[in-house]
N, C-alpha and C positions, 0 to 999 in steps of 0.2 A: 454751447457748441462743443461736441467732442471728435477725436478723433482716435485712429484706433495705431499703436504703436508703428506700427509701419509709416504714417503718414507723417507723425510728428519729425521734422527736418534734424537730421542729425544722432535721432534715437537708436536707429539701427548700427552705426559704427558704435555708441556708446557702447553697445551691448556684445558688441566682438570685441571690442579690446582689454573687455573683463578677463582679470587675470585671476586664476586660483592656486594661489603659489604652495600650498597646502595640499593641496593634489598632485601636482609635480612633486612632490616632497615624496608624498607616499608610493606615487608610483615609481618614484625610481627606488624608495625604499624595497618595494616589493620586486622589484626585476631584479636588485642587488641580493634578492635571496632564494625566486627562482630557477635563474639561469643558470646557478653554480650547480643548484641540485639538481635540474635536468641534465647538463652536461657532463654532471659526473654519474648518473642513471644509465645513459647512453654509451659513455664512454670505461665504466668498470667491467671490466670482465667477466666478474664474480658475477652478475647478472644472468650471463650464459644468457643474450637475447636470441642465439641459434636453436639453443634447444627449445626456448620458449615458441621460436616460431614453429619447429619442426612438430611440436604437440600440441599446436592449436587446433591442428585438426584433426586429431587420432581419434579414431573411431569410438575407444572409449571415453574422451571428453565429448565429444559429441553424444554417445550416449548418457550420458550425466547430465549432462545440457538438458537432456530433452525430457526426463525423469527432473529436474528442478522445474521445466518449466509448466509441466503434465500439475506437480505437485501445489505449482502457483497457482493456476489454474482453478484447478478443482476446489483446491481449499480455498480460496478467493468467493468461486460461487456460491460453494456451499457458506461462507460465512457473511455475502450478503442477502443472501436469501434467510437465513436464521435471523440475524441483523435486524431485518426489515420485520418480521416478528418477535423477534422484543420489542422495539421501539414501540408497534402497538400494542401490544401488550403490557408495556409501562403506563401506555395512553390512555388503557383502558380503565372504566369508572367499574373495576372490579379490586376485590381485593386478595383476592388467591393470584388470577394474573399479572396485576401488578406485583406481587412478590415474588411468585416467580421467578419473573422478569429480573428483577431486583436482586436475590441472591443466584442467578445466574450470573449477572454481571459481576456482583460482589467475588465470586468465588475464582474466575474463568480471569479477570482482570486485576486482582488480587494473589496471582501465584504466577512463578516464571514459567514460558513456555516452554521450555528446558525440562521442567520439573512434569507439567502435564505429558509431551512427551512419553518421557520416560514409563508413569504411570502406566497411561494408554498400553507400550509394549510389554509389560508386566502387570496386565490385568488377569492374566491366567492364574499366579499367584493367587488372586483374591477370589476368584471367581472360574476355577474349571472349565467352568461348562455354564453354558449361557442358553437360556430354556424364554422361549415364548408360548403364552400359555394366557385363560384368564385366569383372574385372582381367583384361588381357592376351586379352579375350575380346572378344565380337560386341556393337556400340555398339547399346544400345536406343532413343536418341534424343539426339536434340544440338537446343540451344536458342541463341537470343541471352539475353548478360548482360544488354545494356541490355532487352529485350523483357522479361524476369523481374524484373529488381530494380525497380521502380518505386518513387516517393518513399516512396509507401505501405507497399508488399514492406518496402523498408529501414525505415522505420519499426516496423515488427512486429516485422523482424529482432534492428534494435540494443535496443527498449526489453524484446524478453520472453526476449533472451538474456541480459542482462545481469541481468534480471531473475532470472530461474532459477536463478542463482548463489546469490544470497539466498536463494530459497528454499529450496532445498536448505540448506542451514544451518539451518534453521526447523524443518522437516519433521526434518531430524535431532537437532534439539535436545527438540522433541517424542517422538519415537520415543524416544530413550532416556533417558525421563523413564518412560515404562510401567516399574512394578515387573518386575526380572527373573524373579520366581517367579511371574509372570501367562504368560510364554513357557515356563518351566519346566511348570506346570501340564499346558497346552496340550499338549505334544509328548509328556508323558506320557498322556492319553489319545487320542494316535494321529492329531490335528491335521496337516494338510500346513501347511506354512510360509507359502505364498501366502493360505490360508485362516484363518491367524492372524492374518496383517497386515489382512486385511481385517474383520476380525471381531473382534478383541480390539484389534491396536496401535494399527490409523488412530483408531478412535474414542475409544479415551482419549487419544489424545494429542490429540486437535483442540482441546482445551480450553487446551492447551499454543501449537497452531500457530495458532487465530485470530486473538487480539490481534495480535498481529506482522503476520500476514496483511493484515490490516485495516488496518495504518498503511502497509505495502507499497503495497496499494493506492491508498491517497493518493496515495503520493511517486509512483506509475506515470502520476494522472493529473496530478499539476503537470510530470513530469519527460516528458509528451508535449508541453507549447511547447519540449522541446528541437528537435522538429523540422521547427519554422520554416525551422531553419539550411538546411532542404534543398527548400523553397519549397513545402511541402506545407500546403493551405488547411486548418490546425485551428482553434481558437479565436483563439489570439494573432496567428498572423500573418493571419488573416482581420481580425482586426480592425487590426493595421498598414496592409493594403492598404486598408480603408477612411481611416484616418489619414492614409496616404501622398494622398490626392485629395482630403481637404477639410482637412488641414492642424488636425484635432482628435486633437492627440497626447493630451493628458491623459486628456480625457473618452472616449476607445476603451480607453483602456488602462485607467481606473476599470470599463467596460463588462466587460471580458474579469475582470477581478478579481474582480465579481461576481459572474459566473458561477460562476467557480471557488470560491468561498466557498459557494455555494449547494450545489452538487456535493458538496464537501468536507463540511459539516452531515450533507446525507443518505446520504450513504457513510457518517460518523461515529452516525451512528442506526443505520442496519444493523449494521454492528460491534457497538454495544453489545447490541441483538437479537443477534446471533449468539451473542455468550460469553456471556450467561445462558442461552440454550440449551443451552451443552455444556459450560457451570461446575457442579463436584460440588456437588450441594444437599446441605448436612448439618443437622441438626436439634441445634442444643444449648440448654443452656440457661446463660444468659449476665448470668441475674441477677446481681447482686454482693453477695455479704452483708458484714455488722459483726458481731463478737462483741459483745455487752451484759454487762457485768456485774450 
């Protein structure tokens, strides 16, 4: 005969008057070391939280906003759609795509984005003039470097190539997470390949590639104040150039912090919306029984 914790007489008060003195410990450890620094955040001066509020919504932070967020964006798409062609291309039973694939990653994953950046806006150095053409054949068009790479261009470049590195690793950590006898299935009732992946792999594994996804996204948009470095008006260095002229370093830089914490929250809701949309819902039951004698 069993019965399930609830029935057994007396179980349930056992189970509330568990005490975890360990935990009381630590949280008042931790309140004895928050409270002081909020209170003295709120209460310092030196904060200047008027001027912080007065420039949270100046036109020019809000244009930076919206240039950080244009730049998330795009560089996000474009580096999961790259992403998503490496991963098959690592997959693939070739040996030129697979390497590719391979010192792609190596190279893109292997160097700071900081450093590709920079490159990207200083490809005119290397490279003048940027000519499409075939090989050894009739030029279809020739460009100025500087006319194409623009602060921005480079920005797209360095944060969704470097980006796609990562993802590819995601997208393939996903992919071969599908049970093999779900591909097996497939190709035995006559399945083309491209229509498996579309149809059977991508969708179970997305349950695999979200989370990650979703934290990428974060780092894509904190890791765009990298390109301040190349004087391009985002968030941060928008709000520097208003610091650099009234001389309110702290309270522009608690502004731009803001923001990005606000950003950051609602990216972190979407994410959690998104994996419970494509997390396998199972149904068990989860009661817990006691034997009775």
């Amino acid at each position: 005969m069993t019965q399930t914790i609830s029935q057994v007489p007396g179980a349930e008060q056992k189970l509330l008057k568990r005490r975890r003195p360990l935990v009381w410990l630590a949280t008042v450890a931790v309140a004895a070391v928050v409270v002081p620094v909020l209170f003295s955040m709120f209460t310092n001066e030196r904060f200047r939280w008027g001027v912080v509020i007065s420039y949270l919504f100046d036109p020019d932070i809000l244009a930076g906003l919206g240039r950080t967020l244009l730049l998330t964006a795009v560089s996000m798409s474009i580096a999961v759609v790259l992403g998503i062609v490496l991963a098959v291309m690592a997959g693939a039973n070739n040996l030129l795509l697979n390497s590719i694939s391979k010192a792609y990653i190596w190279i893109f994953r292997g160097t700071p984005v900081l450093v590709q950046i920079l490159v990207w806006f200083n490809l005119a150095a290397l490279y003048p003039t940027l000519v499409l053409g075939l090989p050894f054949g009739a030029t279809l068009g020739k460009w100025s470097t500087n006319d194409l790479i623009t602060p921005f261009s480079a920005a797209i470049l360095g944060l969704a190539l470097n980006e796609a590195a990562y993802m590819a690793e995601i997208v393939r950590a996903g992919l071969t997470s599908v049970d093999r006898g779900q591909h097996e299935a497939a190709q035995a009732l006559g399945m083309h390949k491209s229509l498996l992946f579309r149809k059977i792999a991508l969708p179970q594994a997305m349950r695999i590639i979200v989370p990650p996804t979703g934290n990428e996204t974060i780092n894509m948009l904190k890791n765009s104040a990298l390109v301040s470095v190349i004087a391009l008006p985002e968030l941060l260095y928008s709000a520097q150039i208003i610091a650099s002229q009234n001389f309110q370093v702290i309270p522009l830089l608690l502004v731009a912090t803001i923001w990005y914490l606000v950003i950051t929250s609602i990216l972190t809701l979407i994410q959690s919306r998104l994996e419970k949309k494509f997390a396998v819902r199972t149904h068990t039951n989860t009661a817990r029984k006691v034997p009775v004698q």
